[in-house]
Backbone and ligand atoms as CSV (ligand in chain L), in Angstrom:
chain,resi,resn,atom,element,x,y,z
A,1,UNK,N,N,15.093,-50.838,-26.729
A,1,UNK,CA,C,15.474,-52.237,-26.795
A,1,UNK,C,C,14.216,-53.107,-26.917
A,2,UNK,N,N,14.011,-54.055,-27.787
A,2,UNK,CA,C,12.758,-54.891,-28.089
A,2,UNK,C,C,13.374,-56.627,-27.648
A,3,UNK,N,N,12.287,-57.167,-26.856
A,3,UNK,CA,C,12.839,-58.201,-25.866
A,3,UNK,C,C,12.275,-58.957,-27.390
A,4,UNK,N,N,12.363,-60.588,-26.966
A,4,UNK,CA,C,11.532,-61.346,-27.421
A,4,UNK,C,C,9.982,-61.356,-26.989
A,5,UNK,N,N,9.823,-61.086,-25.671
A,5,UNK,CA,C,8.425,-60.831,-25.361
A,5,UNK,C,C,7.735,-59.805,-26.477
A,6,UNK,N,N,8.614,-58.912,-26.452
A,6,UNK,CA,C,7.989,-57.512,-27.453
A,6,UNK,C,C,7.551,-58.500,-28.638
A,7,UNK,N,N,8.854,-58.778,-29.003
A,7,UNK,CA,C,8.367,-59.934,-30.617
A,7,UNK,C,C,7.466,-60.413,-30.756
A,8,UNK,N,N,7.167,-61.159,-29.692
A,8,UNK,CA,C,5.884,-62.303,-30.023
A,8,UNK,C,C,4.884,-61.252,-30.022
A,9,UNK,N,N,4.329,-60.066,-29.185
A,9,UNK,CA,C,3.056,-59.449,-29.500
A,9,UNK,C,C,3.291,-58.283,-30.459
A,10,UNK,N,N,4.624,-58.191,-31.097
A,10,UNK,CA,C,5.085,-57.786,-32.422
A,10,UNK,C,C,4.037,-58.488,-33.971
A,11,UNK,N,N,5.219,-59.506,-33.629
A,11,UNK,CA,C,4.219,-60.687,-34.682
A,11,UNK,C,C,2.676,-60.545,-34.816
A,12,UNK,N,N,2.047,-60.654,-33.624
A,12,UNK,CA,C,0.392,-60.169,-33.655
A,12,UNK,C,C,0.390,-59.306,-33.902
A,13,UNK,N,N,0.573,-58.147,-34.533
A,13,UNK,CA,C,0.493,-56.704,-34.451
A,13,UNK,C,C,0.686,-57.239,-35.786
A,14,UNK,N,N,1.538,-57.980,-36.826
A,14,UNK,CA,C,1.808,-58.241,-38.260
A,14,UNK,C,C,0.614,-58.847,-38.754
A,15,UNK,N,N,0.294,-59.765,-37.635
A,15,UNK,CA,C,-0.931,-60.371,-38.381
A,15,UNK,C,C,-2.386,-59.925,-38.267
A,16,UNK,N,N,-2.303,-58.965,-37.308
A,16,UNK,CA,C,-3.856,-58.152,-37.765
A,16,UNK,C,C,-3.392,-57.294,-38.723
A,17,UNK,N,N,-2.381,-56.939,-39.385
A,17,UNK,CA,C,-1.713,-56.400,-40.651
A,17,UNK,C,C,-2.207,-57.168,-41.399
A,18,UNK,N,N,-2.059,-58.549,-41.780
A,18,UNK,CA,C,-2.114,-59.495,-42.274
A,18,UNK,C,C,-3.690,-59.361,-42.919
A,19,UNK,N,N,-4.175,-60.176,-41.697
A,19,UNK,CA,C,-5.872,-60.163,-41.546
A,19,UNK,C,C,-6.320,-58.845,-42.047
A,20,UNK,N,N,-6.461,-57.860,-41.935
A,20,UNK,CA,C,-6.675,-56.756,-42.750
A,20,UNK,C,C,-6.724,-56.613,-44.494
A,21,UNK,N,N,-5.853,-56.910,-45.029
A,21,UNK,CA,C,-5.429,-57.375,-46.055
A,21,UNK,C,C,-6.593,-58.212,-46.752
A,22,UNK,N,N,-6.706,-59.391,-45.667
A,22,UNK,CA,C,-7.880,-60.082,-45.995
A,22,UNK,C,C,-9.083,-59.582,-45.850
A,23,UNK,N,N,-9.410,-58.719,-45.296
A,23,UNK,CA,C,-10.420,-58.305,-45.268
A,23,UNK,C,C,-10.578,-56.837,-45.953
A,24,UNK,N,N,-9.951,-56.578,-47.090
A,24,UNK,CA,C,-9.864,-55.060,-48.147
A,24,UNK,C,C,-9.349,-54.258,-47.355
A,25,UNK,N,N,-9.065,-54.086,-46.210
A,25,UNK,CA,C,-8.340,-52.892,-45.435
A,25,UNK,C,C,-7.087,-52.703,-46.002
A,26,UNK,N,N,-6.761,-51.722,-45.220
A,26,UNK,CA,C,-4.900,-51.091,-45.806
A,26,UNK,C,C,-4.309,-52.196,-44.853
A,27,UNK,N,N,-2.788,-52.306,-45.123
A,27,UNK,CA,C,-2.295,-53.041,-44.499
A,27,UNK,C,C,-1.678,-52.910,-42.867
A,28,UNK,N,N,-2.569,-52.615,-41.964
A,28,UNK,CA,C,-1.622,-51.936,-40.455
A,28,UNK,C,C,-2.561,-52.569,-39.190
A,29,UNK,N,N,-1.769,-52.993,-38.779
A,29,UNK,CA,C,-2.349,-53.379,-37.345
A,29,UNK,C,C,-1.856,-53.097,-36.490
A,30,UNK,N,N,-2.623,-53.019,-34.977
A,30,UNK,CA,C,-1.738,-52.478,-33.724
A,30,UNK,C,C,-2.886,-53.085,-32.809
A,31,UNK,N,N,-1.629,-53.151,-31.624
A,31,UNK,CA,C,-2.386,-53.665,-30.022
A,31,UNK,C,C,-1.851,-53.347,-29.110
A,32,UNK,N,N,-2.760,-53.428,-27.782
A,32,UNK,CA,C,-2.287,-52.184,-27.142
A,32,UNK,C,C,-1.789,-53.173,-25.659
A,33,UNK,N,N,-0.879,-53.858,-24.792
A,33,UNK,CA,C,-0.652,-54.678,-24.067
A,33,UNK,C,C,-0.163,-53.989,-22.663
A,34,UNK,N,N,-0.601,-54.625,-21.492
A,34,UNK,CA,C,-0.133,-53.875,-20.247
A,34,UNK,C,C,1.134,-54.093,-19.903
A,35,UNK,N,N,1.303,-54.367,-19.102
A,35,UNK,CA,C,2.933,-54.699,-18.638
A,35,UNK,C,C,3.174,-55.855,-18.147
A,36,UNK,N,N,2.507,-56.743,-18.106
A,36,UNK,CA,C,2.567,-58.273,-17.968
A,36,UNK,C,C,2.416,-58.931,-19.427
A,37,UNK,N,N,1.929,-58.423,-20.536
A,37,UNK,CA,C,1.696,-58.737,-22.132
A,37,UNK,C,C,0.649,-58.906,-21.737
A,38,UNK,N,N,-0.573,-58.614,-21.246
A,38,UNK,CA,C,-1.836,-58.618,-21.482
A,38,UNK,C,C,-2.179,-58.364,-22.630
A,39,UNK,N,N,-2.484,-59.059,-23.339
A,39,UNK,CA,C,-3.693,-57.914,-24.626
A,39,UNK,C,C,-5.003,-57.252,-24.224
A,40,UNK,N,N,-4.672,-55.990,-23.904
A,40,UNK,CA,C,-6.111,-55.196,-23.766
A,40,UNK,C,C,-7.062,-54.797,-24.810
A,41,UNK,N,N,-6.420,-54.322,-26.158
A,41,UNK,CA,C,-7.083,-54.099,-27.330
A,41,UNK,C,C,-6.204,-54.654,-28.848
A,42,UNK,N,N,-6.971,-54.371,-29.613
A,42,UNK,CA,C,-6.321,-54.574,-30.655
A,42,UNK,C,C,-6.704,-53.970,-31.738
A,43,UNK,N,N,-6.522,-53.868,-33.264
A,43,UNK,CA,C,-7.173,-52.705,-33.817
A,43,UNK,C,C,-6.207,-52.809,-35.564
A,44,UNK,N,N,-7.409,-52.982,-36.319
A,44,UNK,CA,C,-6.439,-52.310,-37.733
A,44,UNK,C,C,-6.915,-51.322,-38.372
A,45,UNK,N,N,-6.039,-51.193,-39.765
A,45,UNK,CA,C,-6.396,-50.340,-39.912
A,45,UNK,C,C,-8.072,-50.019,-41.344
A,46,UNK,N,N,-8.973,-49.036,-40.642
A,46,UNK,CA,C,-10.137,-49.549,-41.910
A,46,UNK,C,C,-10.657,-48.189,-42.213
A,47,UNK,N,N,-9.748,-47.761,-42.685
A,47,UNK,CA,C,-9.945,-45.907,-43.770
A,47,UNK,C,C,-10.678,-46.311,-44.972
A,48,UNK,N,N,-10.493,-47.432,-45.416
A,48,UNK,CA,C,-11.387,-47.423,-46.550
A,48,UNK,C,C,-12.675,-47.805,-46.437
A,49,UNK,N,N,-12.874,-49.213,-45.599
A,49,UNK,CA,C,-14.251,-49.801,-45.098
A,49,UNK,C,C,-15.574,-48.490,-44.368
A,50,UNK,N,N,-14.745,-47.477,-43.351
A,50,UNK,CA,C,-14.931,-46.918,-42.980
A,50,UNK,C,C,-15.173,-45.254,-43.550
A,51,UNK,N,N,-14.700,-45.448,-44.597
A,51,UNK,CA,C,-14.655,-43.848,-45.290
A,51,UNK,C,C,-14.082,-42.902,-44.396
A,52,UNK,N,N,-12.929,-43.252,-43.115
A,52,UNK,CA,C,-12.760,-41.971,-42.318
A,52,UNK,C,C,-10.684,-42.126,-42.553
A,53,UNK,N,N,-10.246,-40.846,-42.712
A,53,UNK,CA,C,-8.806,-40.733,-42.857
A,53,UNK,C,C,-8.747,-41.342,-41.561
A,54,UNK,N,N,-9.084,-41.035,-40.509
A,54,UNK,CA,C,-8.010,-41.254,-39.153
A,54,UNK,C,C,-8.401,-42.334,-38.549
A,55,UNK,N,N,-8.951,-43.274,-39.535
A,55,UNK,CA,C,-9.226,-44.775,-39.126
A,55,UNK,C,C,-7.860,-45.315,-39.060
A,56,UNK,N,N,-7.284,-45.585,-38.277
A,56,UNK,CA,C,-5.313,-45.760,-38.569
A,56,UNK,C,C,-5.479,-46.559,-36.755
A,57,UNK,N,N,-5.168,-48.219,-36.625
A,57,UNK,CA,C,-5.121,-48.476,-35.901
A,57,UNK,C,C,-5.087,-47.962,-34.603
A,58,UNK,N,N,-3.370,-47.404,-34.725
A,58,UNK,CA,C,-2.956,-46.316,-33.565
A,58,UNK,C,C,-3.523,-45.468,-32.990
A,59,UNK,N,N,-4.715,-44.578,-33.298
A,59,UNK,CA,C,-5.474,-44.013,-33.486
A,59,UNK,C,C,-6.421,-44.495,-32.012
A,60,UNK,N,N,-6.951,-45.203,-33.416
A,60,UNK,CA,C,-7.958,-46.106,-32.282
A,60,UNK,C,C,-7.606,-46.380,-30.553
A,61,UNK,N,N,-6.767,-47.048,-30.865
A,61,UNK,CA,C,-6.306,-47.814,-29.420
A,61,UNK,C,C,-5.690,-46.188,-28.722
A,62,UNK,N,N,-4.981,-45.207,-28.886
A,62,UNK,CA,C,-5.064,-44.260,-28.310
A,62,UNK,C,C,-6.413,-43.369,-27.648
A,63,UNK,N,N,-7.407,-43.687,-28.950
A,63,UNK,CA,C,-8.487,-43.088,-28.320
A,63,UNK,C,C,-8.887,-43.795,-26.892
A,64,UNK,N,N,-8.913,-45.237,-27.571
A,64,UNK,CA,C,-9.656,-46.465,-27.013
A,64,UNK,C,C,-8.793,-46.337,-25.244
A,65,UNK,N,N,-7.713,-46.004,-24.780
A,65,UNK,CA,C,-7.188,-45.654,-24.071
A,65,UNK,C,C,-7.426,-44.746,-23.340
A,66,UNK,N,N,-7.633,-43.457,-24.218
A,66,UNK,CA,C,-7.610,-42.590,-23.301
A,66,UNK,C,C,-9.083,-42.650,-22.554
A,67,UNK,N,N,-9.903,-43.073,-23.153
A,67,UNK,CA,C,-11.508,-42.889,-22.633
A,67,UNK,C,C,-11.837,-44.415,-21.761
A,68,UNK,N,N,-11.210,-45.543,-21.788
A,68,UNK,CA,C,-11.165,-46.376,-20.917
A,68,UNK,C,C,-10.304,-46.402,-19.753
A,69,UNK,N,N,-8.606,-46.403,-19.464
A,69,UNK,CA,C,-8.230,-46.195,-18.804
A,69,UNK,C,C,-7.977,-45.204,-18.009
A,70,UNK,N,N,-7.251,-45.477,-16.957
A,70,UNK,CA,C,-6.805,-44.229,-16.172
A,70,UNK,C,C,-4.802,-43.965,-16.213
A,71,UNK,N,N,-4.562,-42.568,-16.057
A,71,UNK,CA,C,-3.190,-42.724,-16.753
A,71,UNK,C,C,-2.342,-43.267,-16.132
A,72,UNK,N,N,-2.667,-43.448,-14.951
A,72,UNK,CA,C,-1.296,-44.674,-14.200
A,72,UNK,C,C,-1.234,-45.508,-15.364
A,73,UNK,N,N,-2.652,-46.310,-15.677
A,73,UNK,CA,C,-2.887,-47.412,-16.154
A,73,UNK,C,C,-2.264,-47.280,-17.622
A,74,UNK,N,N,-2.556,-46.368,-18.171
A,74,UNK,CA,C,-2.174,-46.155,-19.804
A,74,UNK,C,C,-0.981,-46.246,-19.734
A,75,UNK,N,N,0.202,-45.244,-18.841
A,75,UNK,CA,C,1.336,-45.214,-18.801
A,75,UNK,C,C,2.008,-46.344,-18.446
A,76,UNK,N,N,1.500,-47.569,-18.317
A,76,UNK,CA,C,2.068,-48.927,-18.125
A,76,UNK,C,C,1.994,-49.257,-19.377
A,77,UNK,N,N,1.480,-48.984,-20.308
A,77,UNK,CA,C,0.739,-50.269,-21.359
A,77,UNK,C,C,2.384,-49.894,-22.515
A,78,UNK,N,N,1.872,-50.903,-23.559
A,78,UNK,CA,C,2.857,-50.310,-24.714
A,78,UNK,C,C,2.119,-51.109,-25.712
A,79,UNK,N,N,1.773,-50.225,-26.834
A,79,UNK,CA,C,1.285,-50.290,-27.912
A,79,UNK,C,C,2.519,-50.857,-29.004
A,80,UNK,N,N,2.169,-51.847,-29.824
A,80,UNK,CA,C,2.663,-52.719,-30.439
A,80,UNK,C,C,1.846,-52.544,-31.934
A,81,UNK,N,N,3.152,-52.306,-32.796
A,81,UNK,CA,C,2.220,-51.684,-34.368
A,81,UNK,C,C,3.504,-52.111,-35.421
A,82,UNK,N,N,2.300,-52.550,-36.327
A,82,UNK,CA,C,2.970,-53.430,-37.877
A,82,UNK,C,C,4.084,-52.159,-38.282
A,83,UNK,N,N,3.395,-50.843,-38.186
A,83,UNK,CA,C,4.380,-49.994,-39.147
A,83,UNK,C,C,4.974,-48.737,-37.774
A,84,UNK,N,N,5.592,-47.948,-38.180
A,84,UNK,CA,C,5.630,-47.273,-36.995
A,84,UNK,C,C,4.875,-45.958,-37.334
A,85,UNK,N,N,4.440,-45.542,-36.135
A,85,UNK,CA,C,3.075,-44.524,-36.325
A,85,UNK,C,C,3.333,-43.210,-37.044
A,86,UNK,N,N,2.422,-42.635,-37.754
A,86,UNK,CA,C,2.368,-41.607,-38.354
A,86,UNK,C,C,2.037,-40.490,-37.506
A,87,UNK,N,N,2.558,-38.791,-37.853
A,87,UNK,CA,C,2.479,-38.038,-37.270
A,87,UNK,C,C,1.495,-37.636,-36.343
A,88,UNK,N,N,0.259,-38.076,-36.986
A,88,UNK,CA,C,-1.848,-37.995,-36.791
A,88,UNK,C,C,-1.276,-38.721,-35.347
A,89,UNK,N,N,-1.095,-40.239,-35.420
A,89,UNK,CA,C,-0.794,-41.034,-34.604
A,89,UNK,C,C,-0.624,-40.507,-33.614
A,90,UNK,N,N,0.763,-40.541,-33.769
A,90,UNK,CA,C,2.212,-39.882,-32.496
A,90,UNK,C,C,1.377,-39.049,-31.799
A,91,UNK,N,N,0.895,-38.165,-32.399
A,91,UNK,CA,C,0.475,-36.924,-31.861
A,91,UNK,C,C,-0.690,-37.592,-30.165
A,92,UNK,N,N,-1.666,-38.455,-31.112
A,92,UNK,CA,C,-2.333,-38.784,-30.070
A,92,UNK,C,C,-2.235,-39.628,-29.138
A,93,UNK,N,N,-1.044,-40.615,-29.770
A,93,UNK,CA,C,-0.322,-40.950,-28.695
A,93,UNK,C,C,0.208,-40.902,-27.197
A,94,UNK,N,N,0.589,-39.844,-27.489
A,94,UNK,CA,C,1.242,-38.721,-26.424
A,94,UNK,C,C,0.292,-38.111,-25.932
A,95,UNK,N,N,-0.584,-37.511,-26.096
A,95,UNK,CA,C,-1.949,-37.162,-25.399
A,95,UNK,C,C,-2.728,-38.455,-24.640
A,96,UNK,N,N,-2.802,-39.172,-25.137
A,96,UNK,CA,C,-3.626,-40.505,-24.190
A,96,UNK,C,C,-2.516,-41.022,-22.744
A,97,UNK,N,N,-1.517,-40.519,-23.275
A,97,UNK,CA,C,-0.366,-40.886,-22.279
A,97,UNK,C,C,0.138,-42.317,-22.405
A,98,UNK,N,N,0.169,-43.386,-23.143
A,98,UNK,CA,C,0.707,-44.719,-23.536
A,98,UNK,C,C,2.272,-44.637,-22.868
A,99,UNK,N,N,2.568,-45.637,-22.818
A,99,UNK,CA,C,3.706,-45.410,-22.222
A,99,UNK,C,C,5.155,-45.971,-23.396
A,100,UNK,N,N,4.665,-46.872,-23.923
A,100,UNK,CA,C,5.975,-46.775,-25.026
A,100,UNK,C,C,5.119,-47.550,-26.279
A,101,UNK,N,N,6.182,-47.208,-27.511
A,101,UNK,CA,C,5.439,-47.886,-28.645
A,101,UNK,C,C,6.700,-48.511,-29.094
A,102,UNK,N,N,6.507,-49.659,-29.550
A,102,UNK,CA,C,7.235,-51.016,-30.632
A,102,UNK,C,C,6.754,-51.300,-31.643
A,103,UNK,N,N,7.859,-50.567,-32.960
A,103,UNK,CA,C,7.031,-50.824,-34.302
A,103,UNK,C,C,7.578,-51.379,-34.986
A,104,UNK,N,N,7.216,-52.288,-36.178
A,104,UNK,CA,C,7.836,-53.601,-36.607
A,104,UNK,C,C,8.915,-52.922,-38.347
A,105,UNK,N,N,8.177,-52.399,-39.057
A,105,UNK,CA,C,9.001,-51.121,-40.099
A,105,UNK,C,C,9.134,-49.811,-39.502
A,106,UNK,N,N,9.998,-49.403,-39.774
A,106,UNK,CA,C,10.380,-47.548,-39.817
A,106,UNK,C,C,8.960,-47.082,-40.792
A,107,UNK,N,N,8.940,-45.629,-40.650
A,107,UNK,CA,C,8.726,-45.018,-42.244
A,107,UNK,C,C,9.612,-45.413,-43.183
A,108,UNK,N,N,11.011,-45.042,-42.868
A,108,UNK,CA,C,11.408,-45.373,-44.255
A,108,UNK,C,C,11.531,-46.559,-44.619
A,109,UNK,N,N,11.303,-47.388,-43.795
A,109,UNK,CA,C,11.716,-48.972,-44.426
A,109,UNK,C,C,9.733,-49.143,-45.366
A,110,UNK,N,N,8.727,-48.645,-44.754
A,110,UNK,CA,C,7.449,-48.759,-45.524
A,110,UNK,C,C,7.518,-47.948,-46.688
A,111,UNK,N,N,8.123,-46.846,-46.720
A,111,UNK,CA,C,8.247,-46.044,-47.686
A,111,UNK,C,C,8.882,-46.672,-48.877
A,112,UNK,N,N,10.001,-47.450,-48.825
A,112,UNK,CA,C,10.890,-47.941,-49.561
A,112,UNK,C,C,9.959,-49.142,-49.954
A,113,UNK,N,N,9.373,-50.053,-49.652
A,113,UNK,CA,C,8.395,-51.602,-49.604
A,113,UNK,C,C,7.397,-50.547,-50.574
A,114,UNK,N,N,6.913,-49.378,-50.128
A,114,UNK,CA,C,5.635,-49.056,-51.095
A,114,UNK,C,C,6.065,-47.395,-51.137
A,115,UNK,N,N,5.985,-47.013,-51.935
A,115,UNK,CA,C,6.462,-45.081,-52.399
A,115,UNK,C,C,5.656,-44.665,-52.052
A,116,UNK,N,N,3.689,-45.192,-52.346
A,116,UNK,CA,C,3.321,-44.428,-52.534
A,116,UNK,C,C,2.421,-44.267,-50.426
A,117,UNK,N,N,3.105,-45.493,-49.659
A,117,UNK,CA,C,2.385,-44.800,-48.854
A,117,UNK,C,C,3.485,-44.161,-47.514
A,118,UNK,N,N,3.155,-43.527,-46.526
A,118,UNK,CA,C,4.371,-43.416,-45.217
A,118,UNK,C,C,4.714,-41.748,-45.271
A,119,UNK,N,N,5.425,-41.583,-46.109
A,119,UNK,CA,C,5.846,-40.376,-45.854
A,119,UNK,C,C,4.455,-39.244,-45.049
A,120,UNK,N,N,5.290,-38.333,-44.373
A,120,UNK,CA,C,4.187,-37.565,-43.816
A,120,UNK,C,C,4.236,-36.073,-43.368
A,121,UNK,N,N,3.961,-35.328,-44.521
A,121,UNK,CA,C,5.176,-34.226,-44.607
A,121,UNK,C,C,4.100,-32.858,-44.011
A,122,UNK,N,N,4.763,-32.169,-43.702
A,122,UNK,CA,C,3.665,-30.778,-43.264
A,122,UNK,C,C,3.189,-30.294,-43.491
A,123,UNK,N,N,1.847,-29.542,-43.355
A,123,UNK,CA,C,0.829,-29.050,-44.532
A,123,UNK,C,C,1.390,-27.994,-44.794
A,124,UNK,N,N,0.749,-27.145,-46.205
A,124,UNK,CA,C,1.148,-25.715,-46.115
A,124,UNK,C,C,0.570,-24.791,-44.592
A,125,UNK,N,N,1.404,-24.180,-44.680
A,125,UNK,CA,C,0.958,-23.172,-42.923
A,125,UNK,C,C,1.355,-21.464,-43.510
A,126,UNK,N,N,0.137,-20.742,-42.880
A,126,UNK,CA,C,0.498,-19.140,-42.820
A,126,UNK,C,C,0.671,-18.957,-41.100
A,127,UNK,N,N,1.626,-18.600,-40.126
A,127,UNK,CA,C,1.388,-18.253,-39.600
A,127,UNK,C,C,2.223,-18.084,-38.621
A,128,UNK,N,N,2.607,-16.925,-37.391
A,128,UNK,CA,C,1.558,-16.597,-36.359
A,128,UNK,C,C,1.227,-15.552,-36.872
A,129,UNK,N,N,-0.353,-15.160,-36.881
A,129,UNK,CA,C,-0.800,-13.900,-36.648
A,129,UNK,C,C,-2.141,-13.516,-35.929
A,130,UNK,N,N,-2.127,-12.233,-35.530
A,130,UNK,CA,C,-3.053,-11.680,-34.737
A,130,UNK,C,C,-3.559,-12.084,-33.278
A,131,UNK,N,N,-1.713,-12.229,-32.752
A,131,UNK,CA,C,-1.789,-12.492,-31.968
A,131,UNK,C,C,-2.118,-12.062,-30.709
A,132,UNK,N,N,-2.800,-10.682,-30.508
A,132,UNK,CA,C,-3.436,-9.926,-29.183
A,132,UNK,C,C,-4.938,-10.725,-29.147
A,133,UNK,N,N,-5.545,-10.837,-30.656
A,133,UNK,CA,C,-7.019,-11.161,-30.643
A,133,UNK,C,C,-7.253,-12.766,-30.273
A,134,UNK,N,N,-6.037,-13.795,-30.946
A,134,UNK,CA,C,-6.182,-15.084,-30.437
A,134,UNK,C,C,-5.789,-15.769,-29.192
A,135,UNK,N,N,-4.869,-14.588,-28.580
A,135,UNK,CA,C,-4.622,-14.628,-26.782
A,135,UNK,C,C,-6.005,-15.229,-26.111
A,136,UNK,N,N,-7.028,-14.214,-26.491
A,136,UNK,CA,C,-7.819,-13.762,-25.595
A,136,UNK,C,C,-8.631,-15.453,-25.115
A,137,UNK,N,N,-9.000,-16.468,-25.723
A,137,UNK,CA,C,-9.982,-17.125,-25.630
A,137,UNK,C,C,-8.797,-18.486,-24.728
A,138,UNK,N,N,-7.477,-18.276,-24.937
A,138,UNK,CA,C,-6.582,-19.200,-24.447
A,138,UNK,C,C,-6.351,-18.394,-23.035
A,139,UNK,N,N,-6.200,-17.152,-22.528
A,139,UNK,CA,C,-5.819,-16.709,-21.580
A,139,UNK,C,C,-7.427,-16.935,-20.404
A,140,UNK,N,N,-9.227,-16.714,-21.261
A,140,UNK,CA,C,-9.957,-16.691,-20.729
A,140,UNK,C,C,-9.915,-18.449,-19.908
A,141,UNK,N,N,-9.274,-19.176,-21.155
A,141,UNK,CA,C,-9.933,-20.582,-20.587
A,141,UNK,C,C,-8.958,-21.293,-19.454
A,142,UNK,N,N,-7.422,-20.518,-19.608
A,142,UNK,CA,C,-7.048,-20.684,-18.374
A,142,UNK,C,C,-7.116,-19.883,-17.010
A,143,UNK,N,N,-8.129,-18.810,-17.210
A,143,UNK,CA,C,-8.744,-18.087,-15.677
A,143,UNK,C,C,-9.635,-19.279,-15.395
A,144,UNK,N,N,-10.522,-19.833,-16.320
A,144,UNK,CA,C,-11.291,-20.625,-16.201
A,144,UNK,C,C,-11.295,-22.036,-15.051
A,145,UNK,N,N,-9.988,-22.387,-15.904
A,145,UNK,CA,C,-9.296,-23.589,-15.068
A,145,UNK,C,C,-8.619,-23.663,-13.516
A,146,UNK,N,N,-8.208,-22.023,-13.567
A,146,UNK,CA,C,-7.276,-21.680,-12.337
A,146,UNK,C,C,-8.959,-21.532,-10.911
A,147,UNK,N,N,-9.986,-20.904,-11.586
A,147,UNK,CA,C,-10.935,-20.965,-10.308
A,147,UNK,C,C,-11.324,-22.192,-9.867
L,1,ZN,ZN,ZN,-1.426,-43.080,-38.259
């Protein structure tokens, strides 16, 4: 459920979309707010300025999260984003521990606005195999953890 509160730091989340734009970036912004609407960070997106794929707002502020806060603290916040996050994203999302995300398009609604960007499909994959030999370094590093 998205309040009007969500909206309004929705809207900001459009317009560092916006601002981006203006400044040659791709079009995506995101911010990352506590549970009172604080704005703690904010962030767009700059894969091209930057020459790096995983320059992707979401990204950021997940990193930017996990290495500043603590996870009580993260797990309060909710990240607020122009598009809704891509798989790269999500993924790290959930690792920083954020506690909810509000995104202003679907994929498919960006997909449909532009073909050529959003979709985010799975790489080619070979696998499981050799699995006695790749045990070994996952089973060592949790003796590791258990002393
Ligand atoms: Zn992404």
């Amino acid at each position: 459920m998205i309040s009007t509160a969500d909206e309004i730091l929705l809207r900001r989340a459009i317009g560092l979309a916006a601002r981006a734009v203006t400044l040659g970036d791709a079009p995506y912004g995101s911010l990352l707010a506590g549970p009172d609407g604080t704005v703690l960070a904010e962030a767009h997106n700059t894969v091209r300025r930057d020459n790096d794929i995983t320059a992707h707002p979401e990204l950021k502020l997940a990193r930017w999260a996990a290495r500043e806060l603590d996870p009580r603290t993260a797990a309060g916040t909710t990240l607020y984003t122009s598009c809704q996050p891509c798989g790269m994203c999500g993924g790290a999302i959930v690792r920083s521990g954020l506690g909810r995300v509000v995104y202003a398009l679907s994929t498919e609604q960006l997909v449909e606005i532009n073909p050529e960007s959003g979709a985010w499909p799975t790489p080619p994959q070979a696998g499981p195999a050799l699995f006695d030999e790749a045990r070994v370094p996952i089973e060592d590093h949790g003796r590791r953890r258990a002393t």
